[in-house]
FILO-628052 format. One record per residue (C-alpha): residue number from 1; residue in one letter; x, y, z. Coordinates in steps of 0.001 Angstrom, whole numbers, always signed. Example, Ala and Ser with C-alpha at 12.3 -4.5 7.8 and 13.67 -1.06 7.14 Angstrom:
2
<atom 1, 'A', <+12300, -4500, +7800>>
<atom 2, 'S', <+13670, -1060, +7140>>
This chain:
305
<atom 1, 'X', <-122973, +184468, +24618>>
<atom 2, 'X', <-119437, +185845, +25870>>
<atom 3, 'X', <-119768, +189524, +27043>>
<atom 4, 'X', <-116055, +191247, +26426>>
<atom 5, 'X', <-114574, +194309, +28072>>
<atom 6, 'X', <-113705, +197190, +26563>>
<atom 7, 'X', <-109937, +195537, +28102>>
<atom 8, 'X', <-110217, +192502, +26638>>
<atom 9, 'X', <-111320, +194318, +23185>>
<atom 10, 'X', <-107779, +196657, +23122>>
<atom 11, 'X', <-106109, +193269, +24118>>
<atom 12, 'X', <-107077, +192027, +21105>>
<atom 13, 'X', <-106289, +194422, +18860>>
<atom 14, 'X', <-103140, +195136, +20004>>
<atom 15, 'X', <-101542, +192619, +18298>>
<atom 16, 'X', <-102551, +194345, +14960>>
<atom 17, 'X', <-99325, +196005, +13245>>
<atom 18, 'X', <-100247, +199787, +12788>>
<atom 19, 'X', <-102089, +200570, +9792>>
<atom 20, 'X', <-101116, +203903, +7491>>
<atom 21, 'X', <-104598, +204784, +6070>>
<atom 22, 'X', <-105803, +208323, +5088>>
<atom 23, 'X', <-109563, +208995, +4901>>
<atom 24, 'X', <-110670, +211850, +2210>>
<atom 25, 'X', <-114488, +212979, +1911>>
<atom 26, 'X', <-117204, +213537, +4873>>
<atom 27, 'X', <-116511, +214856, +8205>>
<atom 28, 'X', <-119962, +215509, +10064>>
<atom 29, 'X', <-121216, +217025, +13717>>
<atom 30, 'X', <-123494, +214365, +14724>>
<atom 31, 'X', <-125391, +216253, +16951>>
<atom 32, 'X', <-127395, +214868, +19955>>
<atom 33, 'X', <-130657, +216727, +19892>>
<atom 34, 'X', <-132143, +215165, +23562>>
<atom 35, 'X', <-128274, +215753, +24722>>
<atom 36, 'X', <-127248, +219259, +23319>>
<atom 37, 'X', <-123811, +217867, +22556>>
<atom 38, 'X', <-122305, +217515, +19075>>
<atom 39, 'X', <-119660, +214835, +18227>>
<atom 40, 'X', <-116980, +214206, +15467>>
<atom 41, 'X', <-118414, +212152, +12916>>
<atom 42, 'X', <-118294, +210932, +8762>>
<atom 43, 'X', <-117250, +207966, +7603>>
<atom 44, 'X', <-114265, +209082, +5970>>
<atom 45, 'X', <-113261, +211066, +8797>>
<atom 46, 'X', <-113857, +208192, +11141>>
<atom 47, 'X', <-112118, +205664, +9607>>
<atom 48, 'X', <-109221, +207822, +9588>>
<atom 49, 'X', <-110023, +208425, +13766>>
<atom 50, 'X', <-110023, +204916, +14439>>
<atom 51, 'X', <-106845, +203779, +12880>>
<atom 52, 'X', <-104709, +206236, +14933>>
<atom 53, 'X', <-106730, +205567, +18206>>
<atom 54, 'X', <-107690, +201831, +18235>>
<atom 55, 'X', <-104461, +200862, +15827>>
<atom 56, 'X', <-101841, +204020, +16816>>
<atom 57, 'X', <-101602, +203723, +12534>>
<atom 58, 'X', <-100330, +206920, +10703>>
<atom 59, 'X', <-103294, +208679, +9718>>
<atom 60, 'X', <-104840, +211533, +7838>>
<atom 61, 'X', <-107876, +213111, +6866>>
<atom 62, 'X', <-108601, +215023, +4238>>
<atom 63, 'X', <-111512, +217330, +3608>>
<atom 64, 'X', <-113881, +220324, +3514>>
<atom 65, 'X', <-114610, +222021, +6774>>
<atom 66, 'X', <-116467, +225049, +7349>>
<atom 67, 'X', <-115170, +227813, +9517>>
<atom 68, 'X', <-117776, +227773, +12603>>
<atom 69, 'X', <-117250, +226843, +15910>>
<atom 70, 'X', <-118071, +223393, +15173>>
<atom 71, 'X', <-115255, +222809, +12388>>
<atom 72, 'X', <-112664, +224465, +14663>>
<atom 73, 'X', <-113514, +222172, +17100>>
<atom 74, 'X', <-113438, +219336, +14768>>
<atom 75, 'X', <-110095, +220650, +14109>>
<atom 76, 'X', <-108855, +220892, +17507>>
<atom 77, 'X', <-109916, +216893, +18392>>
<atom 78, 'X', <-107924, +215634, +15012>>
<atom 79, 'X', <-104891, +217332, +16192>>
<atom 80, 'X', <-105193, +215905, +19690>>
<atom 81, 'X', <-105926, +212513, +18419>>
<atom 82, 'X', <-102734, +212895, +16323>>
<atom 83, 'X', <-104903, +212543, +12609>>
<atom 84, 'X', <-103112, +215257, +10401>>
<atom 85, 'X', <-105192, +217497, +8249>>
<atom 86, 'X', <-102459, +219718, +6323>>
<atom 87, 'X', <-104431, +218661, +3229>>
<atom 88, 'X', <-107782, +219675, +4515>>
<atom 89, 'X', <-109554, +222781, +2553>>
<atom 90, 'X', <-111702, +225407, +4592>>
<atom 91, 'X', <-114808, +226987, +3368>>
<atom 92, 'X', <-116652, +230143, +4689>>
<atom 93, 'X', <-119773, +228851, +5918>>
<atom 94, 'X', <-121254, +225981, +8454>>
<atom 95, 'X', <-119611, +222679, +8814>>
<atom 96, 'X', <-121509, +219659, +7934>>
<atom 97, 'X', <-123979, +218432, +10671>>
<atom 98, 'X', <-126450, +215331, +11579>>
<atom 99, 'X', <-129195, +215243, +13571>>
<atom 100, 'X', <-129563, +212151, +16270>>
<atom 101, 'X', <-132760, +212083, +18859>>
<atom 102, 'X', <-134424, +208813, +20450>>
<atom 103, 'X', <-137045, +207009, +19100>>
<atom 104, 'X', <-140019, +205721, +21275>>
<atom 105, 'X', <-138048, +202594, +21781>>
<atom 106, 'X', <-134660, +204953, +22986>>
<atom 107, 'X', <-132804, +204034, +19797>>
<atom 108, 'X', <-130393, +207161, +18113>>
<atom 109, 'X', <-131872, +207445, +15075>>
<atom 110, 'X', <-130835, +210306, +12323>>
<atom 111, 'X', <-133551, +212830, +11618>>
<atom 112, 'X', <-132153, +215870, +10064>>
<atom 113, 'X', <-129008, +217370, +8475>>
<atom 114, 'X', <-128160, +220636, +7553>>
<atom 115, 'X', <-127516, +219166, +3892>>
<atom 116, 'X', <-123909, +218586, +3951>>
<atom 117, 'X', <-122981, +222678, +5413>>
<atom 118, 'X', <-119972, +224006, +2950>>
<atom 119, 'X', <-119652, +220216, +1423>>
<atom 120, 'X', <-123077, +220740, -159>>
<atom 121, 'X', <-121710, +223147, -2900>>
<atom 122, 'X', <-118083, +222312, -3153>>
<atom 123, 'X', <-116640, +219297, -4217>>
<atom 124, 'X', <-113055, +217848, -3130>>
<atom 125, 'X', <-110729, +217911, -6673>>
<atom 126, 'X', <-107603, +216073, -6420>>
<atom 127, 'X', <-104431, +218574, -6936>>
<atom 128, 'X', <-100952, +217010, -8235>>
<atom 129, 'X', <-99922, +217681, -4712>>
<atom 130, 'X', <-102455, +215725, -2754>>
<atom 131, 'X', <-102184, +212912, -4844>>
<atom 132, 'X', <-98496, +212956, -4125>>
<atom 133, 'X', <-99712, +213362, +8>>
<atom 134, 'X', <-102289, +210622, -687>>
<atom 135, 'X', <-99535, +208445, -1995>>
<atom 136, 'X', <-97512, +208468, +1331>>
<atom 137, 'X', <-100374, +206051, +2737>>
<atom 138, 'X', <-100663, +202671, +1983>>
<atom 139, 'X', <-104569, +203019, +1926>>
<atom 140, 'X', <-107382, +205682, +735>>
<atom 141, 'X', <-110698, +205366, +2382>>
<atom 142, 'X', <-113556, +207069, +988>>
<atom 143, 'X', <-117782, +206711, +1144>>
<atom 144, 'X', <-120170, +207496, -1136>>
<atom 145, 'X', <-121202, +210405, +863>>
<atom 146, 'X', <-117833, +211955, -299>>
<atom 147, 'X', <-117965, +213124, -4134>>
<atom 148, 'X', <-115189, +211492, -4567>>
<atom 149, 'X', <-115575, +209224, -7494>>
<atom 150, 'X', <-114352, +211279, -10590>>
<atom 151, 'X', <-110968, +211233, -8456>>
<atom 152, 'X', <-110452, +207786, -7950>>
<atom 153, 'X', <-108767, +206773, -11509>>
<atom 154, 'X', <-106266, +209375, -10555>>
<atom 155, 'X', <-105579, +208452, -7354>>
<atom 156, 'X', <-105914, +204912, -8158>>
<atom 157, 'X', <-103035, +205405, -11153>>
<atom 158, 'X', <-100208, +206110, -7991>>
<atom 159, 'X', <-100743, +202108, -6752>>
<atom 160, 'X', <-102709, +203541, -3576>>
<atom 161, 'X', <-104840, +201107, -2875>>
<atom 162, 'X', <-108146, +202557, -2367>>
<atom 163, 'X', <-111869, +201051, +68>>
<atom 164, 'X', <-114799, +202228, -630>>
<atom 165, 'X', <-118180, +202960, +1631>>
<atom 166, 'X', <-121120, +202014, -177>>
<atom 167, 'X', <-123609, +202093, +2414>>
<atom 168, 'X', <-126950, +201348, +1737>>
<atom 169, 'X', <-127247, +204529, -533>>
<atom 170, 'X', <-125212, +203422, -3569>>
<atom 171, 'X', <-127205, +203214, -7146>>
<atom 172, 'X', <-125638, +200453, -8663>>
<atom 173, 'X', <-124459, +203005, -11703>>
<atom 174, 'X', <-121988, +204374, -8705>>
<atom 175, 'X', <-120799, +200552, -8062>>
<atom 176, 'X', <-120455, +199645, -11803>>
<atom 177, 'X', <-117871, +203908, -11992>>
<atom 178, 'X', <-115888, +202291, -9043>>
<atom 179, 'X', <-115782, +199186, -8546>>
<atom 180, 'X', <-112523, +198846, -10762>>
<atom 181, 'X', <-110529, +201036, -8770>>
<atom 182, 'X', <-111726, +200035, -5582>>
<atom 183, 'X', <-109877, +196665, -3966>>
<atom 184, 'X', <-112215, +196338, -823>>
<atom 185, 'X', <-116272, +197619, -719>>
<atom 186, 'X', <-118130, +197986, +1914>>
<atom 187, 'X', <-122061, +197787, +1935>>
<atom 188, 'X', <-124660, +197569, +4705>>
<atom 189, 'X', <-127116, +194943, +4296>>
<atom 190, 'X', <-128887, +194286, +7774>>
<atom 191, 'X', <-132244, +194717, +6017>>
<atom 192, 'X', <-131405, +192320, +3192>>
<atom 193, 'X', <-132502, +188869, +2378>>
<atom 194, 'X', <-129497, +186303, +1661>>
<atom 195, 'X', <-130484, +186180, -2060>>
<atom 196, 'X', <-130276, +189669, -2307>>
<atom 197, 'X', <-126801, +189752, -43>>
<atom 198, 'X', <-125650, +187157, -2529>>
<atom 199, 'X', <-126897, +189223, -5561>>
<atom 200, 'X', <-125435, +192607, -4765>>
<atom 201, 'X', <-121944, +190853, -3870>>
<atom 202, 'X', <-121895, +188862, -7575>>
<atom 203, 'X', <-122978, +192484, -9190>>
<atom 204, 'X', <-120253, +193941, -7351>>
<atom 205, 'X', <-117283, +191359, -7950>>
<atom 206, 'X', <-118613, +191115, -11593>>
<atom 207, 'X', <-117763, +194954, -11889>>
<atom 208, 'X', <-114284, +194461, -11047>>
<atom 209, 'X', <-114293, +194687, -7204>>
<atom 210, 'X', <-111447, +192595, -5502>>
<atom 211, 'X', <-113454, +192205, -1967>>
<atom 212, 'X', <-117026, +193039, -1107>>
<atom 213, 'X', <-117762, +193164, +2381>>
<atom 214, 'X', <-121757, +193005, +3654>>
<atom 215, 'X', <-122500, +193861, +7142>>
<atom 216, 'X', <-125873, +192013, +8470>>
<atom 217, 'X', <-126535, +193446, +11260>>
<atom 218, 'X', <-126950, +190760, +14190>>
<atom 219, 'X', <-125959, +188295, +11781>>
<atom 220, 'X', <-122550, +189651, +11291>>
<atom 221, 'X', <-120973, +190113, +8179>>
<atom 222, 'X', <-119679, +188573, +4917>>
<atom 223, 'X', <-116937, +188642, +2686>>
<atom 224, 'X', <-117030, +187375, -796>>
<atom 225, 'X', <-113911, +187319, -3260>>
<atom 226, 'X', <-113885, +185144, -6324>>
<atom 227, 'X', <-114735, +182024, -5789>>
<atom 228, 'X', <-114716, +182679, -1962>>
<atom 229, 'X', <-117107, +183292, +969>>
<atom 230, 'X', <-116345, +183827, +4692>>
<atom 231, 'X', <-119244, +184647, +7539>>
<atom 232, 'X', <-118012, +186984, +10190>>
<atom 233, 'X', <-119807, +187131, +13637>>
<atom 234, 'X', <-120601, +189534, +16506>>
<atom 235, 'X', <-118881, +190327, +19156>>
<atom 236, 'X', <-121201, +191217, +22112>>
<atom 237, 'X', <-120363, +193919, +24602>>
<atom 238, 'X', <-122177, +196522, +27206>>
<atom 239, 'X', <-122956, +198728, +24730>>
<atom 240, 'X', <-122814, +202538, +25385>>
<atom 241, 'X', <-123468, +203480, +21612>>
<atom 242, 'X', <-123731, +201807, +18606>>
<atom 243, 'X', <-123359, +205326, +16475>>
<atom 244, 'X', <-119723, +204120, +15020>>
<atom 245, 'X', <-119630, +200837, +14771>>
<atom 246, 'X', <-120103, +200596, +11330>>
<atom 247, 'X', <-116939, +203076, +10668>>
<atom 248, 'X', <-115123, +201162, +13329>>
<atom 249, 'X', <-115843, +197533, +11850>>
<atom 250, 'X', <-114233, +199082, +8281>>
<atom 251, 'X', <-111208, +200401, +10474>>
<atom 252, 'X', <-110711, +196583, +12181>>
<atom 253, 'X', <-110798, +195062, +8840>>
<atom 254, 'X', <-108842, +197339, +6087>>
<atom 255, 'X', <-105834, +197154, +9662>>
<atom 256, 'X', <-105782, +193395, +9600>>
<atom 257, 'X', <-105774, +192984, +6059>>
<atom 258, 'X', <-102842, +195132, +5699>>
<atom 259, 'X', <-101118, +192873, +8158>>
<atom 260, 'X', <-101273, +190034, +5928>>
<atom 261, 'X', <-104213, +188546, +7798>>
<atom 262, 'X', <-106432, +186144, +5900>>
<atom 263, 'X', <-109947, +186953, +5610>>
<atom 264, 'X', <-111253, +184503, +8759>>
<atom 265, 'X', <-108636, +186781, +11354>>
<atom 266, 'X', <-109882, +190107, +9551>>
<atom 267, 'X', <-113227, +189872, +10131>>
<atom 268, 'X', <-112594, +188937, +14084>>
<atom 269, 'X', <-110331, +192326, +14351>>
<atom 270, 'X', <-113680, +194112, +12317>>
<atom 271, 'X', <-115752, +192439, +14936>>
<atom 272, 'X', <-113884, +193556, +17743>>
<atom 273, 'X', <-113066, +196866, +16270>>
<atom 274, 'X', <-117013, +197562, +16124>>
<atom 275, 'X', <-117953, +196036, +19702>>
<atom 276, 'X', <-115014, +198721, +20829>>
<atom 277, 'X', <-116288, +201535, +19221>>
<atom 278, 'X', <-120007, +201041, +20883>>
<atom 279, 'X', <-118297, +201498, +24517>>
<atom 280, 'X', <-117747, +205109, +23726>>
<atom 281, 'X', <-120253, +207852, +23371>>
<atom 282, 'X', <-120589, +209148, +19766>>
<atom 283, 'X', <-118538, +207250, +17277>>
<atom 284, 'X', <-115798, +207826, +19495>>
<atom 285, 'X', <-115945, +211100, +22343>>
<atom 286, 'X', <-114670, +214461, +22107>>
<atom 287, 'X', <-118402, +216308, +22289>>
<atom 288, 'X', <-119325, +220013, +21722>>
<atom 289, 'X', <-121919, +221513, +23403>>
<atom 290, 'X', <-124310, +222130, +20834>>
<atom 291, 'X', <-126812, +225390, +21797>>
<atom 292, 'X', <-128717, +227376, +19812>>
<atom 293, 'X', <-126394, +227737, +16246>>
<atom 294, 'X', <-126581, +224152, +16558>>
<atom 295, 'X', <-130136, +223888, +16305>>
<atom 296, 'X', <-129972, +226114, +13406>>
<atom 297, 'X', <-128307, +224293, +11545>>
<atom 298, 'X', <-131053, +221566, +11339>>
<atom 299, 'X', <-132348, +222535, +7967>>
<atom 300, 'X', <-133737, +218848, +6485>>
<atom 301, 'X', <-135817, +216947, +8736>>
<atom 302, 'X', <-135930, +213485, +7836>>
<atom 303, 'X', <-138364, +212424, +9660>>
<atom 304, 'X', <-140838, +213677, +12928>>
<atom 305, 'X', <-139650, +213240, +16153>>
């Protein structure tokens, strides 16, 4: 199996046309217990992160941040990155923030949150004027994680087209709400069988999805439209991280697709785009030291160290 550079990675994607993409919804501290550093994190918030620095796309994030040292910095990295957040609202009260230690086989694995920080009692509503601001990109990107679903028939009505994180959280009553307004969903299926893969993609095309996308895991990914299906593979690389790659495999495909490329070519930038993403620490850099209000914040233990 080939083993690419984080070189010949960038070489690849540099000859996808910049994407204009704004991500709306989650925005997360993933903090590293066993490191004491906290990084910039959320789908929504990634998605919109990777198309500026992998793509140099036109970008924006919008969101609810708290006002903590932790949301400033948040703050301070999307500026430098060049992601605007004009649009983004700010709460009094604790950004979100994740929890990531090592298992007993050194694997990150999430094991607390501080349930959502200000984003667990307010909910993003859609203004005239950020649908207007949403409207200036060619793409919305949202998750489930997000809240964002009684706004997508109004966003959806300015011809935005909009993608959609399912994860592996989604009840299928939030697929059958969305699926009409959504072009391209995203689920993660590493743990399914391929009758279940196959089962969740006809549920999801039946509700009036354009493209489902499954990520497997190590074997890849898959993309079913109507009367279509196309098998992506891995790319393998030294990994440093694997926190992002999800995020960055949505970023690689939604930027190809708006190029024009055909299903077969999007899923090799999605590929690449993900292998890319696990060379840097994080989902992609800028860490906070974390210290004691970090360790706070960890207020819902998923599970015992």
């Amino acid at each position: 199996m080939t083993m690419y550079s984080s070189e010949e990675l960038r070489d690849v994607l540099s000859a996808v046309p910049a994407p204009s993409l704004v991500g709306v919804g989650d925005n997360v501290l993933d903090c590293y217990v066993h490191e004491d550093l906290a990084y910039p994190g959320g789908n929504a918030l990634n998605v919109a992160v990777y198309s500026r620095l992998f793509f140099g796309g036109d970008a924006g994030f919008v969101g609810i941040m708290g006002d903590d040292r932790f949301a400033a910095h948040l703050q301070g990295v999307l500026d430098e990155i060049g992601v605007d957040r004009s649009r983004v609202r700010h709460a009094h009260g604790a950004n979100g923030m994740a929890f990531v230690e090592l298992d007993d086989d050194g694997d990150r694995v999430f094991v607390g949150s501080n349930r959502g920080g200000v984003q667990a009692e307010l909910r993003l509503r859609m203004t005239e004027a950020d649908t207007e601001y949403l409207a200036g990109y060619s793409r919305v990107h949202t998750s489930v994680y997000s809240s964002l679903e009684a706004e997508l028939p109004t966003i959806a009505e300015r011809g935005t087209a909009i993608s959609f994180d399912y994860s592996d959280d989604a009840a299928g009553d939030v697929v059958r709400a969305t699926a009409q307004h959504v072009d391209v969903g995203f689920f993660s299926g590493g743990g399914f069988t391929e009758s279940e893969v196959d089962a969740l993609a006809t549920f999801a095309l039946d509700c009036g999805m354009t493209s489902v996308v499954i990520t497997l895991g190590s074997r890849g990914a898959r993309v079913f439209e109507a009367g279509t299906t196309h098998t992506g593979r891995v790319v393998s690389v030294e990994a440093v991280d694997a926190l992002g790659a999800g995020d960055a495999f949505i970023t690689g495909f939604l930027a190809a697709r708006a190029s024009g490329a055909d299903v077969a070519r999007s899923l090799e930038v999605a590929s690449t785009t993900g292998a890319l993403a696990c060379t840097l620490r994080g989902a992609f850099g800028y860490p906070v030291r974390g210290g004691d209000d970090a360790r706070a914040q960890l207020l819902r233990r998923y599970r015992k160290a």
